[in-house]
PyMOL Python script that loads the backbone (N, CA, C, O; Angstrom):
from pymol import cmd

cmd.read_pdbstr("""\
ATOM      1  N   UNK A   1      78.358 -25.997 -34.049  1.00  0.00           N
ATOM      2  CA  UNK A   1      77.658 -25.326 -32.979  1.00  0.00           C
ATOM      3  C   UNK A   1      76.341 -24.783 -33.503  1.00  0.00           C
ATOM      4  O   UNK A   1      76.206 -23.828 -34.268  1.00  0.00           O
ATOM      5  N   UNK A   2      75.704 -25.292 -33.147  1.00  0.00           N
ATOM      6  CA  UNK A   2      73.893 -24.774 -33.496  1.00  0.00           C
ATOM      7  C   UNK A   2      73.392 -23.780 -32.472  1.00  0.00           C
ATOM      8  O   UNK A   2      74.047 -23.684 -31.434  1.00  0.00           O
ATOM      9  N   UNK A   3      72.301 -23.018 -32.630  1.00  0.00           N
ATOM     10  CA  UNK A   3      72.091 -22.006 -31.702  1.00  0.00           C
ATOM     11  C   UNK A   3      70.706 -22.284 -31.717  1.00  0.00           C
ATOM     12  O   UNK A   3      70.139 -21.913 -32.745  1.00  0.00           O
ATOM     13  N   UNK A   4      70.013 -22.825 -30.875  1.00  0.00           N
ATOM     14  CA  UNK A   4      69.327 -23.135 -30.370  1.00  0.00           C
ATOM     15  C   UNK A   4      67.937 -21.822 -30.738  1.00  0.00           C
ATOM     16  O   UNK A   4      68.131 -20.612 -30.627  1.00  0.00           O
ATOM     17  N   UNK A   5      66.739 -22.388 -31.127  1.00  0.00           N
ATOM     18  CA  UNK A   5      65.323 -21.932 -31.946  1.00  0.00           C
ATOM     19  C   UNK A   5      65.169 -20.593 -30.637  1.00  0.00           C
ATOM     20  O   UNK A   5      65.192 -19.425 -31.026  1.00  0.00           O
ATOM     21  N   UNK A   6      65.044 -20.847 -29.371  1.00  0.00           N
ATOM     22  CA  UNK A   6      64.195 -20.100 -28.344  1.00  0.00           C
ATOM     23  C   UNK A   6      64.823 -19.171 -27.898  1.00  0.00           C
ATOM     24  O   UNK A   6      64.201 -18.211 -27.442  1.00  0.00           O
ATOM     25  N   UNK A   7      66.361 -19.188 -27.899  1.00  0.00           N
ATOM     26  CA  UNK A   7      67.142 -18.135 -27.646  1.00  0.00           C
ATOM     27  C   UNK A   7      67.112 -17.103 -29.055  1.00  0.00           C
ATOM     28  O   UNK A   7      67.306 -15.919 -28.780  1.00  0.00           O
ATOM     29  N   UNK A   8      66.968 -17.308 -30.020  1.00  0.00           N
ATOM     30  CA  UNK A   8      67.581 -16.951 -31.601  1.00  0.00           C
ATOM     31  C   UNK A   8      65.817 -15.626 -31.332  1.00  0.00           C
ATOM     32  O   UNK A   8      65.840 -14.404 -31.186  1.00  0.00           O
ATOM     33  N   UNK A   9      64.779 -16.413 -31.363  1.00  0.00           N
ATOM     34  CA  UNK A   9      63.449 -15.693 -31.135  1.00  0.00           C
ATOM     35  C   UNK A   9      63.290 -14.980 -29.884  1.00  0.00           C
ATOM     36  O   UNK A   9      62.250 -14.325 -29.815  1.00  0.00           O
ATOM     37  N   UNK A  10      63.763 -14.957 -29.265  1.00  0.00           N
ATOM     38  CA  UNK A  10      63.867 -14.714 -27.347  1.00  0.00           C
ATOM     39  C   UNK A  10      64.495 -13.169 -28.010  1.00  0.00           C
ATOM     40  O   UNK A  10      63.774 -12.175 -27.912  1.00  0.00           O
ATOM     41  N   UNK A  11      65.937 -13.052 -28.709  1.00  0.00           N
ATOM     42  CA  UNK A  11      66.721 -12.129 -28.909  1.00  0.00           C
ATOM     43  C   UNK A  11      65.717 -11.391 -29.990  1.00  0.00           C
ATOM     44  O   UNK A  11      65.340 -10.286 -29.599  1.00  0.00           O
ATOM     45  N   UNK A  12      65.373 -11.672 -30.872  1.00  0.00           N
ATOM     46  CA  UNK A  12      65.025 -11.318 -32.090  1.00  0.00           C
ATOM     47  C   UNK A  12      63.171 -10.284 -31.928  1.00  0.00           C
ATOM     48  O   UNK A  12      62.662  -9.512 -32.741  1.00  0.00           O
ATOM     49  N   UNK A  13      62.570 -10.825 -30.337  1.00  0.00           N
ATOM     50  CA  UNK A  13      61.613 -10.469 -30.262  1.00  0.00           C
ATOM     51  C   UNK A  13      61.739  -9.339 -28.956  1.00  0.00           C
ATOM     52  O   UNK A  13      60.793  -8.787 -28.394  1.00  0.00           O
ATOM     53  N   UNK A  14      62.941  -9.205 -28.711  1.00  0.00           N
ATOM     54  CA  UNK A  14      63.326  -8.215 -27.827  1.00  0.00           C
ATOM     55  C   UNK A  14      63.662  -7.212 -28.642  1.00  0.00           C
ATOM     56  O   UNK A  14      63.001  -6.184 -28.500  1.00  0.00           O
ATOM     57  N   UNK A  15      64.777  -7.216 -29.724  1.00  0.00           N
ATOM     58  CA  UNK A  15      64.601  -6.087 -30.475  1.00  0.00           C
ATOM     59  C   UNK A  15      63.921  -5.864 -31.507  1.00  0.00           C
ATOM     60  O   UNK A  15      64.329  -5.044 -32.329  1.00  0.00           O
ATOM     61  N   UNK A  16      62.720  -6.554 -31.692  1.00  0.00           N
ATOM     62  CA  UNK A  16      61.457  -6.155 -32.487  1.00  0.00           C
ATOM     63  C   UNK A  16      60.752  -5.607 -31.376  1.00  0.00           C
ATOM     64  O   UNK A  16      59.927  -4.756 -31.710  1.00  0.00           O
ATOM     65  N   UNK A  17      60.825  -5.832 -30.189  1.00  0.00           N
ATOM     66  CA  UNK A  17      59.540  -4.692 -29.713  1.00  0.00           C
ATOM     67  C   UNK A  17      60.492  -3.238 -28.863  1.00  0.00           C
ATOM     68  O   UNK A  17      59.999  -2.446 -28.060  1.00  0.00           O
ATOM     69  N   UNK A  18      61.887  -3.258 -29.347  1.00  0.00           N
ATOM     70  CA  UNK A  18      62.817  -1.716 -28.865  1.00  0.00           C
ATOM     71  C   UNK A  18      62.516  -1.090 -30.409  1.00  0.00           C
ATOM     72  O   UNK A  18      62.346   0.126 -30.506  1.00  0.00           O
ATOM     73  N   UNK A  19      62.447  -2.055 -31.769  1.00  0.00           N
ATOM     74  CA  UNK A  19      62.141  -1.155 -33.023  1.00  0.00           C
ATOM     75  C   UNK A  19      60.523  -0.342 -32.661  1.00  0.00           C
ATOM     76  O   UNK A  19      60.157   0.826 -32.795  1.00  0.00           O
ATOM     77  N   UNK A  20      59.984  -1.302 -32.271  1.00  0.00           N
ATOM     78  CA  UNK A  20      58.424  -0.808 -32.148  1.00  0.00           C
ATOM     79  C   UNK A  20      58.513   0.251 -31.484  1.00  0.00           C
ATOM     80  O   UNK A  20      57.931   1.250 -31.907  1.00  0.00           O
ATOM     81  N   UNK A  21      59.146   0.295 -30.462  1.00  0.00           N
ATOM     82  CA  UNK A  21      59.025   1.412 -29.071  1.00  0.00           C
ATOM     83  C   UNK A  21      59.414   2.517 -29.976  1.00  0.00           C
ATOM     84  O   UNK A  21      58.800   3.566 -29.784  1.00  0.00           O
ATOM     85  N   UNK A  22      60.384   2.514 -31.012  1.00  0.00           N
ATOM     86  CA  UNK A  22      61.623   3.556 -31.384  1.00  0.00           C
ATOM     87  C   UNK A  22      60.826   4.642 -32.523  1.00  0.00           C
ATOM     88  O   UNK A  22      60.788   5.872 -32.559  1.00  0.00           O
ATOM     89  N   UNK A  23      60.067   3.311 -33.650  1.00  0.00           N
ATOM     90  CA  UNK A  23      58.964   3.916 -34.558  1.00  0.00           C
ATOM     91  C   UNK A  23      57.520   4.599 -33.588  1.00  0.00           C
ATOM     92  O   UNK A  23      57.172   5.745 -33.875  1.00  0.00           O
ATOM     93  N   UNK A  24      56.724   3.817 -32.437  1.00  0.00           N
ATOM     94  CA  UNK A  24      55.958   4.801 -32.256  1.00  0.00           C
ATOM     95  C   UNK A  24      56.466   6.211 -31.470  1.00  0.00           C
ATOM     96  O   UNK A  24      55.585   6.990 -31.104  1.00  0.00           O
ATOM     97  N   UNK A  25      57.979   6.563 -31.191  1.00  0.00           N
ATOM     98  CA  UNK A  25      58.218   7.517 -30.547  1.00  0.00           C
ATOM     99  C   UNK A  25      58.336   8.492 -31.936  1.00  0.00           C
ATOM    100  O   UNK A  25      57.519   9.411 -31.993  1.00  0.00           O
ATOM    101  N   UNK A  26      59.269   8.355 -33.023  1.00  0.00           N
ATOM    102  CA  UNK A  26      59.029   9.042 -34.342  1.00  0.00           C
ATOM    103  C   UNK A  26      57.572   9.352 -34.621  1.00  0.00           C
ATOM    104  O   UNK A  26      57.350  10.553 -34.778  1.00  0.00           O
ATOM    105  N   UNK A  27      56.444   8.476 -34.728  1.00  0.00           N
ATOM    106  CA  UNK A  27      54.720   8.577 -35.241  1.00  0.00           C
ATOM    107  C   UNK A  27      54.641   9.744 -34.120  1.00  0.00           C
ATOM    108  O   UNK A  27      54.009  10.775 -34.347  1.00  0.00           O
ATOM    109  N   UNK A  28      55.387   9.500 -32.773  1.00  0.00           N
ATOM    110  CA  UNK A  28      54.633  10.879 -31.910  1.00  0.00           C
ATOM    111  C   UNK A  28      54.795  12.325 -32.443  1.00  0.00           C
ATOM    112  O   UNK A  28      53.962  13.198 -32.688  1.00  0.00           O
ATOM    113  N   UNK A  29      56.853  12.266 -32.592  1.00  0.00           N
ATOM    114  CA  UNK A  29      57.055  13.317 -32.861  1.00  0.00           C
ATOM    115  C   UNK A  29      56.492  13.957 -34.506  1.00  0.00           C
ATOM    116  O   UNK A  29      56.924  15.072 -34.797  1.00  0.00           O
ATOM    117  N   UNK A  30      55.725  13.381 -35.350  1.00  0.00           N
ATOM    118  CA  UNK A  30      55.283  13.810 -36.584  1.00  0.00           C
ATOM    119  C   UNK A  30      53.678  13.774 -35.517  1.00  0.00           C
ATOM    120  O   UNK A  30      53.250  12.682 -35.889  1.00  0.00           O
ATOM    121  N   UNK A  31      53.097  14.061 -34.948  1.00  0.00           N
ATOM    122  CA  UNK A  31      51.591  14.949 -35.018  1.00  0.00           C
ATOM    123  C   UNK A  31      51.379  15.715 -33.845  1.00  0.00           C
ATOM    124  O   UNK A  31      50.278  16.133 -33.488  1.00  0.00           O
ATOM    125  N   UNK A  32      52.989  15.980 -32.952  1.00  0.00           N
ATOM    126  CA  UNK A  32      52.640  16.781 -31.544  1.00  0.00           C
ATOM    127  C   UNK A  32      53.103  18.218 -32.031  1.00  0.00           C
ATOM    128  O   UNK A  32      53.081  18.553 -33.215  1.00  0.00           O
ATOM    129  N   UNK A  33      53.471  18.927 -31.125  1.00  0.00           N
ATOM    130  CA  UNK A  33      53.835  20.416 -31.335  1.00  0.00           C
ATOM    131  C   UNK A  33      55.307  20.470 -31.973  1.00  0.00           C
ATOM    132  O   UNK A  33      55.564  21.601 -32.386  1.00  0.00           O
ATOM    133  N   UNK A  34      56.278  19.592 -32.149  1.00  0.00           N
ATOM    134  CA  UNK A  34      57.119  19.727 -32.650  1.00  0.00           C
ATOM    135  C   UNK A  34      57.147  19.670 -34.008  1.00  0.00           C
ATOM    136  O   UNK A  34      58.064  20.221 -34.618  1.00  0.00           O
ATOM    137  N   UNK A  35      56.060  18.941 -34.715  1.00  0.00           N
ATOM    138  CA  UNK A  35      55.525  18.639 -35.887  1.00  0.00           C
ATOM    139  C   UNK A  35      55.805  20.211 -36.500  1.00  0.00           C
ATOM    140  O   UNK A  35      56.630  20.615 -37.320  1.00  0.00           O
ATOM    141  N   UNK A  36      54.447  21.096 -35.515  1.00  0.00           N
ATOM    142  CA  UNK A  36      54.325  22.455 -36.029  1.00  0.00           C
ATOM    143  C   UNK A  36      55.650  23.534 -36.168  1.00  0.00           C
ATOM    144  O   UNK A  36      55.755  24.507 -36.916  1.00  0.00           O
ATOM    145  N   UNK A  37      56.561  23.028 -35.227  1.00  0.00           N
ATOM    146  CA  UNK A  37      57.648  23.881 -35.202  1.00  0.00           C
ATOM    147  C   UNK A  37      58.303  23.552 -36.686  1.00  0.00           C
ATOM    148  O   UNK A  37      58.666  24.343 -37.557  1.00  0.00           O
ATOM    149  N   UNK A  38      58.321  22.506 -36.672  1.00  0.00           N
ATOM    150  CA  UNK A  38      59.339  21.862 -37.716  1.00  0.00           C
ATOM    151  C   UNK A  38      58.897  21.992 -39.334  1.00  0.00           C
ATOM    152  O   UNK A  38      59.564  22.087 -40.364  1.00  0.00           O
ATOM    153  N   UNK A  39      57.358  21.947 -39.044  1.00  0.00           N
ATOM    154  CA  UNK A  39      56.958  22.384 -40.529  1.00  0.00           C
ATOM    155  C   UNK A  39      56.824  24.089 -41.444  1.00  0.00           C
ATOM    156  O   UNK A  39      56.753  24.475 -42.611  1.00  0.00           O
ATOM    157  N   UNK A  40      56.860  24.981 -39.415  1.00  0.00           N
ATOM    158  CA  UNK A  40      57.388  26.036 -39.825  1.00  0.00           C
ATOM    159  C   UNK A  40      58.660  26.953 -39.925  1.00  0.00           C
ATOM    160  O   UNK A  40      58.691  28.184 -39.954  1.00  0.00           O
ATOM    161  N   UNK A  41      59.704  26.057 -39.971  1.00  0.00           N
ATOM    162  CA  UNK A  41      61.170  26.116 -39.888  1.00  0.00           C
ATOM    163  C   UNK A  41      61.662  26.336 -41.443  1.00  0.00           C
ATOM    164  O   UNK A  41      61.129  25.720 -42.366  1.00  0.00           O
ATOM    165  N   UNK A  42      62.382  26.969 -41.577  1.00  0.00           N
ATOM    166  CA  UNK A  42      62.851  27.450 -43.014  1.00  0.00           C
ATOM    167  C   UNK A  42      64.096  27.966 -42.954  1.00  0.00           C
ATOM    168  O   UNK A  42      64.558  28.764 -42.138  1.00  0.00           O
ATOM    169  N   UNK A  43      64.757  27.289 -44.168  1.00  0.00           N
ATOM    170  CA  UNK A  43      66.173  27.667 -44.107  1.00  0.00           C
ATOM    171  C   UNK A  43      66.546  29.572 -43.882  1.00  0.00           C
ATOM    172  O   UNK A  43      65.781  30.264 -44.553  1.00  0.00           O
ATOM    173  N   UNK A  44      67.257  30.116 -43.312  1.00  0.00           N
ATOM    174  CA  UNK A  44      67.670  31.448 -42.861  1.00  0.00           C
ATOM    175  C   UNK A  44      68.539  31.941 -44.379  1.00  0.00           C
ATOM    176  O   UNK A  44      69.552  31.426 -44.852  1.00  0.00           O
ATOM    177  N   UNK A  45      67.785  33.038 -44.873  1.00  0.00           N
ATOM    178  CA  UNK A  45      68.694  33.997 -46.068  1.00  0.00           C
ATOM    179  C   UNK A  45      69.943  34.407 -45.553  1.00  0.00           C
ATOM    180  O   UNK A  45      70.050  34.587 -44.340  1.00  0.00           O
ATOM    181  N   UNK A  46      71.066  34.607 -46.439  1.00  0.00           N
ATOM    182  CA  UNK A  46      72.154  34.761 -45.686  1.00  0.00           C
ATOM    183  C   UNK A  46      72.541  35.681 -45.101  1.00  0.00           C
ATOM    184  O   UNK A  46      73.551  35.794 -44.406  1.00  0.00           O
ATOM    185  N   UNK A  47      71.103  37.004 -45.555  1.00  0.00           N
ATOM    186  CA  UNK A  47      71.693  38.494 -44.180  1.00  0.00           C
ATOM    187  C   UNK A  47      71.111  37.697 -43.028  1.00  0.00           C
ATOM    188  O   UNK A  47      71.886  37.607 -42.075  1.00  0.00           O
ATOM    189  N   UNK A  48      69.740  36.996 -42.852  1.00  0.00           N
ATOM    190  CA  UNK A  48      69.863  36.593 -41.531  1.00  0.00           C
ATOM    191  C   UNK A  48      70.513  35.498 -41.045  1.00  0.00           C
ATOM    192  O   UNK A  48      70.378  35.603 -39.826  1.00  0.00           O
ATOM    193  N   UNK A  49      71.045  34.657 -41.238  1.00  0.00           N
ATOM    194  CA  UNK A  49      72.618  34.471 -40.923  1.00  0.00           C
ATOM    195  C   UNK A  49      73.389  35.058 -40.598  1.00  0.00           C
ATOM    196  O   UNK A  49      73.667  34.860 -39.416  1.00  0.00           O
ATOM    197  N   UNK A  50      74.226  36.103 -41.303  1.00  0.00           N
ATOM    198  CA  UNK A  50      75.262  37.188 -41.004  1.00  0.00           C
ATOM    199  C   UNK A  50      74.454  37.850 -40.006  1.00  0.00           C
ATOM    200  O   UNK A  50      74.594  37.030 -39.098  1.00  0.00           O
ATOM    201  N   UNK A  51      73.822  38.612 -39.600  1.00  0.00           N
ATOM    202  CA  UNK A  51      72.526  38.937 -37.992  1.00  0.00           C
ATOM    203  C   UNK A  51      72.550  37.970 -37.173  1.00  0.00           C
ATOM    204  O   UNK A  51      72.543  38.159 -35.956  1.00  0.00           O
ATOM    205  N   UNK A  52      72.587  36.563 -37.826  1.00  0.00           N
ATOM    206  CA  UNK A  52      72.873  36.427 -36.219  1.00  0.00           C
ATOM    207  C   UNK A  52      74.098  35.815 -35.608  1.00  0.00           C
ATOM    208  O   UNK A  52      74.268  35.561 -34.415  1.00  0.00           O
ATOM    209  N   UNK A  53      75.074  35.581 -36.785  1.00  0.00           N
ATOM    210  CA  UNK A  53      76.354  35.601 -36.565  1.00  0.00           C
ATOM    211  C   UNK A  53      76.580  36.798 -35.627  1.00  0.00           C
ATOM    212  O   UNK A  53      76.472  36.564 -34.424  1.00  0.00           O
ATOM    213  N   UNK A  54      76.848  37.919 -35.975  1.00  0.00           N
ATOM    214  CA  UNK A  54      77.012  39.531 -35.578  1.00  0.00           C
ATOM    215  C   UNK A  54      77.093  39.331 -34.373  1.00  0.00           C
ATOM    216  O   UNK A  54      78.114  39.340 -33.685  1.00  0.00           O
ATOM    217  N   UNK A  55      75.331  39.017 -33.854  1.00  0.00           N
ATOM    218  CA  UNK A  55      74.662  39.322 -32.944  1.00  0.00           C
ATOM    219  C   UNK A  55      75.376  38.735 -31.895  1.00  0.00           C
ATOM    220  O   UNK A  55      75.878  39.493 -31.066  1.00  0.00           O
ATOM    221  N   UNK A  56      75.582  36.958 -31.721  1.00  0.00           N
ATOM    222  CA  UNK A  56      76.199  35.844 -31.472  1.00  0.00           C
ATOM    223  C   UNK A  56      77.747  36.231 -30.762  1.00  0.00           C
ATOM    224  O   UNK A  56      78.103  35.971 -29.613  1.00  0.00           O
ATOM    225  N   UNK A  57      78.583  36.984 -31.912  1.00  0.00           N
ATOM    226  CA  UNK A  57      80.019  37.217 -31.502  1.00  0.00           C
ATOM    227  C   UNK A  57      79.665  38.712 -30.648  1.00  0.00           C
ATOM    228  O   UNK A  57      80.114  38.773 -29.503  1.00  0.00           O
ATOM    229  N   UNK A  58      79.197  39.426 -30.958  1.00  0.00           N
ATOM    230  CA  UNK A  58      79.440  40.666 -30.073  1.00  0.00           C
ATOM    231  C   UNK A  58      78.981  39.904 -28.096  1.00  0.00           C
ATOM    232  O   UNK A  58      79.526  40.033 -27.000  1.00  0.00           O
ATOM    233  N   UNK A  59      77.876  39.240 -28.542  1.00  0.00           N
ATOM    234  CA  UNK A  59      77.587  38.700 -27.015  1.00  0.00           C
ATOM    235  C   UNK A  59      79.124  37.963 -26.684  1.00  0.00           C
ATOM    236  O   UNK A  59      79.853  38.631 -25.952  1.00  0.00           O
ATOM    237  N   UNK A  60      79.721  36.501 -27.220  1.00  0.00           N
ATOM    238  CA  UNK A  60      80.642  36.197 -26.693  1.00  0.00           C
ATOM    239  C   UNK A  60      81.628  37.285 -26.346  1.00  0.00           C
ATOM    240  O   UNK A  60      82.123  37.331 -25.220  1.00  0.00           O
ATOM    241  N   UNK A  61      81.838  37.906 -27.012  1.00  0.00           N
ATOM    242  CA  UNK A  61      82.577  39.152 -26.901  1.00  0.00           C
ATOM    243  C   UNK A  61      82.806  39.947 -25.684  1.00  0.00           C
ATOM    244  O   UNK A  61      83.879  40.300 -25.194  1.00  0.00           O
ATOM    245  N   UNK A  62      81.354  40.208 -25.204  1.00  0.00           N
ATOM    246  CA  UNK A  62      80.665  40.998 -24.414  1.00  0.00           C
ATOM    247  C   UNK A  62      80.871  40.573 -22.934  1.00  0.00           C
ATOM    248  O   UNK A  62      81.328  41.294 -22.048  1.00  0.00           O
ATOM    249  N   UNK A  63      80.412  39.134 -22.796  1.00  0.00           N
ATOM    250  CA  UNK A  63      80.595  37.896 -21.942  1.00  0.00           C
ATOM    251  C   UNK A  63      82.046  37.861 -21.548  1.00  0.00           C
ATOM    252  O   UNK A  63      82.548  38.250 -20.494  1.00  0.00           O
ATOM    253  N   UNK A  64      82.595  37.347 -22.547  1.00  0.00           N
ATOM    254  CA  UNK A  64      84.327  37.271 -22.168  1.00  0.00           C
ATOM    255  C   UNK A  64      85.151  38.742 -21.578  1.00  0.00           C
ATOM    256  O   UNK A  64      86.004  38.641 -20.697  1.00  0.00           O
ATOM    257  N   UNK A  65      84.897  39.662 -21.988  1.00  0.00           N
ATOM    258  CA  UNK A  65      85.253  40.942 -21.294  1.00  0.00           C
ATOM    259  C   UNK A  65      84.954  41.192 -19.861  1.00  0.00           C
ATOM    260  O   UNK A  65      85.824  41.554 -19.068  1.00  0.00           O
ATOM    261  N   UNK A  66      83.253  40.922 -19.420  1.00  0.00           N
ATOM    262  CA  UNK A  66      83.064  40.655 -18.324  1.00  0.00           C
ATOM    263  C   UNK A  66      83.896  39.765 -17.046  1.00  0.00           C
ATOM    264  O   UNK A  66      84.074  39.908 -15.837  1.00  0.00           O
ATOM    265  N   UNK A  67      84.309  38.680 -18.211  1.00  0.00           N
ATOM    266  CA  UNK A  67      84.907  37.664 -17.805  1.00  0.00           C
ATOM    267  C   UNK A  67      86.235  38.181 -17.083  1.00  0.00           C
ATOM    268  O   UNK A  67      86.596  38.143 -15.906  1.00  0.00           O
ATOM    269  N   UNK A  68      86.904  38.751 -18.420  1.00  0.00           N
ATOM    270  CA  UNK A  68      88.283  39.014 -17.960  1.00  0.00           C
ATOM    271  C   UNK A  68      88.097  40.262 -16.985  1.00  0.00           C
ATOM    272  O   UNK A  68      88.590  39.889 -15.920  1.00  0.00           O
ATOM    273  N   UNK A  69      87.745  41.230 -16.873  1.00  0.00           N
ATOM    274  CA  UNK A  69      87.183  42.172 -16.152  1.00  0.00           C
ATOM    275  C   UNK A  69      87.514  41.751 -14.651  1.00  0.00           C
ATOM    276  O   UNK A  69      88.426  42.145 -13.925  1.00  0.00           O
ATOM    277  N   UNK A  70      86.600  40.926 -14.429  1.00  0.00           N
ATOM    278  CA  UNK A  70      86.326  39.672 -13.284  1.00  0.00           C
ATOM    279  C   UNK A  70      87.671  39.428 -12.903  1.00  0.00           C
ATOM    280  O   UNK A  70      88.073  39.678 -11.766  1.00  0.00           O
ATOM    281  N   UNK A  71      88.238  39.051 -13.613  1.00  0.00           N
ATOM    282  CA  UNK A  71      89.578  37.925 -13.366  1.00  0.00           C
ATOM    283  C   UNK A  71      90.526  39.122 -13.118  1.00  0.00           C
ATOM    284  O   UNK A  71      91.317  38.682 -12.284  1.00  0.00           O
ATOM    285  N   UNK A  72      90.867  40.384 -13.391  1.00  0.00           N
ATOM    286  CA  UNK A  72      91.760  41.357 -13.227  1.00  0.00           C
ATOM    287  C   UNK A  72      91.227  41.882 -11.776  1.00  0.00           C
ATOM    288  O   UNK A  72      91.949  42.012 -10.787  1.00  0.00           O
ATOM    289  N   UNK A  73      90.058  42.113 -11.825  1.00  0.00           N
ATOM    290  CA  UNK A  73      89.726  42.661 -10.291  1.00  0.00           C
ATOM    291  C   UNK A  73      90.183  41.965  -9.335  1.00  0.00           C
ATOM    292  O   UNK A  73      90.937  42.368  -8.450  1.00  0.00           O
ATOM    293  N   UNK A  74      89.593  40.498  -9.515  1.00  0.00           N
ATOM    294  CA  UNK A  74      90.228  39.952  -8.491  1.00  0.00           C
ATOM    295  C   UNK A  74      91.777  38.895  -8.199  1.00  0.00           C
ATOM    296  O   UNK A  74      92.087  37.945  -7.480  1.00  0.00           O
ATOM    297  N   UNK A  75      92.566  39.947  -9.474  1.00  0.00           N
ATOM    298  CA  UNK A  75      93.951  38.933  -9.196  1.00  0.00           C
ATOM    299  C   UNK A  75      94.712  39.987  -9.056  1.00  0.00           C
ATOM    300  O   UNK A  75      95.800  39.812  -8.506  1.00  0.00           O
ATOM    301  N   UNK A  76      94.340  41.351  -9.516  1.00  0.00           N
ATOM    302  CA  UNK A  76      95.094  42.620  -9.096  1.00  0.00           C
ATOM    303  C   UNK A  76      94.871  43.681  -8.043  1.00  0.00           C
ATOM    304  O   UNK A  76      95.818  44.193  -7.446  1.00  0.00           O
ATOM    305  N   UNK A  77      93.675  43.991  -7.831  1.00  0.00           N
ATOM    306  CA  UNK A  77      93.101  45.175  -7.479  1.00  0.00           C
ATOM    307  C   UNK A  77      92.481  44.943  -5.982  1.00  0.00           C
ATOM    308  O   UNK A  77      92.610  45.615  -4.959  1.00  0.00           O
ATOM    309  N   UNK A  78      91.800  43.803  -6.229  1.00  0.00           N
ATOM    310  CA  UNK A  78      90.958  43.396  -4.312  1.00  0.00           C
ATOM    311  C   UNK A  78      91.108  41.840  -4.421  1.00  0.00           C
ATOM    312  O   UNK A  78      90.289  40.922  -4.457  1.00  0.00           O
ATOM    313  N   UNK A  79      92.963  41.926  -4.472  1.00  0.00           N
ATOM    314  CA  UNK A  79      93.097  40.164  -3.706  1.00  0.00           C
ATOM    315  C   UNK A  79      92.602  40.039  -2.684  1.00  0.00           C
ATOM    316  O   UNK A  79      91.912  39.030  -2.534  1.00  0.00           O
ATOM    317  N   UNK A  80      92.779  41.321  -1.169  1.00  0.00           N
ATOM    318  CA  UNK A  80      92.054  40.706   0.009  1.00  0.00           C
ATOM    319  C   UNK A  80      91.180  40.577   0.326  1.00  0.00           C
ATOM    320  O   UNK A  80      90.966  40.141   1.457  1.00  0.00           O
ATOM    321  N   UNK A  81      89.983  40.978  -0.742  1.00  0.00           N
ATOM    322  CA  UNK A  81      88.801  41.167  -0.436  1.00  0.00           C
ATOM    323  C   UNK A  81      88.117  39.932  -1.155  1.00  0.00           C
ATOM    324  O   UNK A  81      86.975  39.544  -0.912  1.00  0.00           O
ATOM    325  N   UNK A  82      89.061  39.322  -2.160  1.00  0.00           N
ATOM    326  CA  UNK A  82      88.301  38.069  -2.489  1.00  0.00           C
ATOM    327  C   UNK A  82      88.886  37.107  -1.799  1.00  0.00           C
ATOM    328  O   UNK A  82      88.547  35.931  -1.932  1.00  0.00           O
ATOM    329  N   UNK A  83      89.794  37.481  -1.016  1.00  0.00           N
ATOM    330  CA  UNK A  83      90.599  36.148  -0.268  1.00  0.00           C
ATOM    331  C   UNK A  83      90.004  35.124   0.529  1.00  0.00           C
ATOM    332  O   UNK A  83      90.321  33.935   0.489  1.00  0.00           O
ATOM    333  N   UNK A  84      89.046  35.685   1.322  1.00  0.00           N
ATOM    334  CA  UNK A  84      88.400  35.331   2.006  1.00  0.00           C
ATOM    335  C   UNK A  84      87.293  34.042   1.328  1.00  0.00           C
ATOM    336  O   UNK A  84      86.785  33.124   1.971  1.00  0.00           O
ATOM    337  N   UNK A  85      87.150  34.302  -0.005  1.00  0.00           N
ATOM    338  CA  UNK A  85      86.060  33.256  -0.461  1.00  0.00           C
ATOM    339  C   UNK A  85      87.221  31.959  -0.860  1.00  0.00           C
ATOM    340  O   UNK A  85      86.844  30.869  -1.289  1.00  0.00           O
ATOM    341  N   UNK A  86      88.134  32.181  -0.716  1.00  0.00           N
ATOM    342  CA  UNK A  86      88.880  30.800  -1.334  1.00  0.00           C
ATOM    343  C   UNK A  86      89.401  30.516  -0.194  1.00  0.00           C
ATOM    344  O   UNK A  86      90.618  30.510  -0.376  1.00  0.00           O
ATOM    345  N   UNK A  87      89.229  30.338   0.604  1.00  0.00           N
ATOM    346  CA  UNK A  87      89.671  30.215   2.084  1.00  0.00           C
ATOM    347  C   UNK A  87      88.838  28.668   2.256  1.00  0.00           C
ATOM    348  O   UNK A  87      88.865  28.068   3.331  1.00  0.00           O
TER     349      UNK A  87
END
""", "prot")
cmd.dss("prot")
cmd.show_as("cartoon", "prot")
cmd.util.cbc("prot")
cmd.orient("prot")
């Protein structure tokens, strides 16, 4: 079974011009504004790490209380008053 010259180049010049597309999207991202972000990005010392770990869990924390908060009001305290929205 031979595979025929025009199909073999047909395939081969379709994904030479998705590589092309793929490299000038990389050439973009090295000279636009992400360039600048990225060249001023620096690994975090480990108190600021632990800061923003801290910071991070007290919010989930904070969030989820709200949460449950939420969920007690309305499965104990004013079923009939939320009844109406699940209706």
């Amino acid at each position: 079974m031979a595979i025929e010259n025009s199909n073999t180049s047909a395939v081969e010049d379709k994904v030479q011009d998705w590589q092309d597309e793929i490299e000038s999207r990389v050439r973009g991202l090295q000279t636009g504004s992400y360039a600048r972000i990225l060249k001023m990005a620096r690994k975090p010392s480990k108190e600021e790490f632990r800061q923003t770990v801290i910071v991070c869990g007290i919010g989930m924390f904070v969030l989820g209380g709200i949460g449950f908060i939420m969920l007690y009001l309305m499965d104990n305290l004013l079923p009939s008053f939320f009844e109406w929205l699940t209706k």
